[in-house]
Structures are given as C-alpha cells and as structure tokens.
N, C-alpha and C positions, 0 to 999 in steps of 0.2 A: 420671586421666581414663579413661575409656570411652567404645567405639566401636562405634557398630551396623555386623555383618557385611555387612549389607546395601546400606547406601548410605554406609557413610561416616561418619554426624555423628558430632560431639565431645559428650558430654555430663558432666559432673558427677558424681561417684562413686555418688550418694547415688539417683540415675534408676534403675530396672529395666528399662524397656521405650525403643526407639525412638519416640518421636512418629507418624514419616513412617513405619514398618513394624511395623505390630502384631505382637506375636509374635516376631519378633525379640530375642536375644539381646543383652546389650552384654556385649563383653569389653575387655580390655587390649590394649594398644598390642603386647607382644609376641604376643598370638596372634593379630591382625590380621596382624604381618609373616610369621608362619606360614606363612598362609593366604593369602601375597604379596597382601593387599590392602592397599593405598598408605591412608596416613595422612590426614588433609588438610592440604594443604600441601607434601606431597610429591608429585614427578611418579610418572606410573602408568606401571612398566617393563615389567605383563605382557605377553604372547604369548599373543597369541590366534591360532589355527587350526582350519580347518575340520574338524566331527565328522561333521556331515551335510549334504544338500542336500533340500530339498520343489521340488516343482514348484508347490504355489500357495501364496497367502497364509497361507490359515488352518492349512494344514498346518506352515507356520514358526513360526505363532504357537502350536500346538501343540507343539509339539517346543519352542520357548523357555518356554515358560509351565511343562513339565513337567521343565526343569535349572534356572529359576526355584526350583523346587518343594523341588530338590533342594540347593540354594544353590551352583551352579553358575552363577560368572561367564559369561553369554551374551550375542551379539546378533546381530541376523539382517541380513544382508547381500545387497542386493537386487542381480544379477549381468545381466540383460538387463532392457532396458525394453520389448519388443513381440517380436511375429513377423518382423516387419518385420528385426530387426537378424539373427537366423539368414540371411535373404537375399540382407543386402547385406553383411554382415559375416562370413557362416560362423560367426558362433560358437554355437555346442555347447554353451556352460555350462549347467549350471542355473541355475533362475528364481532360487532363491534359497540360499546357505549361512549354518547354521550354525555360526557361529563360539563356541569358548568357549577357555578359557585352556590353555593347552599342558599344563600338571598336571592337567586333569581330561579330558583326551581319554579317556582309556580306561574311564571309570565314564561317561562321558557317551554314548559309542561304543556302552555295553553299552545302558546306558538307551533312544537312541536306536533301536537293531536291535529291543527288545522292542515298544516306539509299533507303529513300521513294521511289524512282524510284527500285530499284532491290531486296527493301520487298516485292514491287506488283510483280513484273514478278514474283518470287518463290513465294510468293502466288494461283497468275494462275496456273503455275506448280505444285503446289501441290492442286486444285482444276481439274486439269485435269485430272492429275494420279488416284486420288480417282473416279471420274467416270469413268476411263476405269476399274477400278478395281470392281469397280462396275455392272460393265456391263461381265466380264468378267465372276463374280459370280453370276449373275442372269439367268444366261442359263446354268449352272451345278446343279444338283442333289444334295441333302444335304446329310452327308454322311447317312451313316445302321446306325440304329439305335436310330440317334436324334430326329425323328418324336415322 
C-alpha cells in the first residue's frame, strides 16, 4: 500500500498521485512512520508546539499556508477571543499561535523569522508610500465642485 504525505489516504500500489492533493507524493508505510505521520487507523502520537504567534488572522494564515508549502505538519490555534478578555481577564497571549510538530520546530522557526522579517519591510514600505501620498495630496486643491 501507499500513502499520501499529506493527508493520510491509503491507496493502491499501482496510484501515483493523491486524489485529494495534487502533487503530492505517495510513499510506503515505512517512510510515512519516518516522518511520524500516523497511518490510518493508528492514533496520532505527534507534539505539536508553538513556532510562532500573529496577531491577525491573515497573518496566521500566512505563516500556515507557507509550512503547508513546505510539508510541515501545522495548525493555527486561536488564543483570545476579543479585547474584551485582556480586561477582564489580563491575558497577554497572542491572538493566535502557530503550532507545528516538535521535529519541525527549528526549520519552521527559521522559515517563520524569514515571513516576519519581509512582512515588516513591505509594511514600512507601504507606510511610507502612504505618506508621501499623503503629503503629495495635501498641497493640491480639491477638485471644482466638491466643496
């Protein structure tokens, strides 16, 4: 039998590709336990822990889409539900963590710090741009007629 890395299925020696994941490899049962991903039918023993934390949404779904990418067991783990609970609750966590499996912390940690490094630079750079654009529309005339 053969088993796509990805999700799991059992298929048939004779299959190449996953169904449910294009691209997707199928390999054997022993390099599935390798790669500690549980067979089906077996319980799932990994460990998972936190690599990162985002403060919004899209930024987690960024960082999972991109250990996704890299066929790193992930999932994103929502840690406060409002403003609200810092208040009444003091908690400090972040919005949300990163989780992936304890063997890929440190290739995931690397990956991770590189995202976060060149979310900020395009950040500044689109904090910049907006104030020149700003500035550039603060000393022009509004057009005829919108007064």
């Amino acid at each position: 039998m053969k088993y796509c890395m990805q999700c799991g299925s059992e298929y048939q020696d004779g299959v190449k590709e996953c169904a449910d994941c294009p691209g997707s490899a199928l390999v054997d049962a022993e390099t599935m336990r390798e790669h500690h991903i549980p067979l089906p039918g077996e319980g799932d023993t990994r460990k998972f822990v936190r690599a990162a934390t985002a403060e919004d949404p899209f930024t987690a779904e960024d960082y999972a889409r991109l250990l996704q990418l890299q066929h790193i067991p992930v999932f994103v783990r929502p840690r406060r539900t409002g403003t609200v609970d810092v208040l009444t609750t003091g908690s400090l966590e972040p919005w949300w963590e990163i989780m992936v499996g304890e063997e890929f912390l440190e290739r995931a940690t690397q990956l991770l710090t590189r995202e976060k490094a060149q979310l900020d630079a395009t950040a500044e750079e689109a904090a910049r741009a907006a104030e020149e654009e700003e500035r550039e529309t603060e000393g022009s005339a509004p057009p005829a007629g919108t007064l």
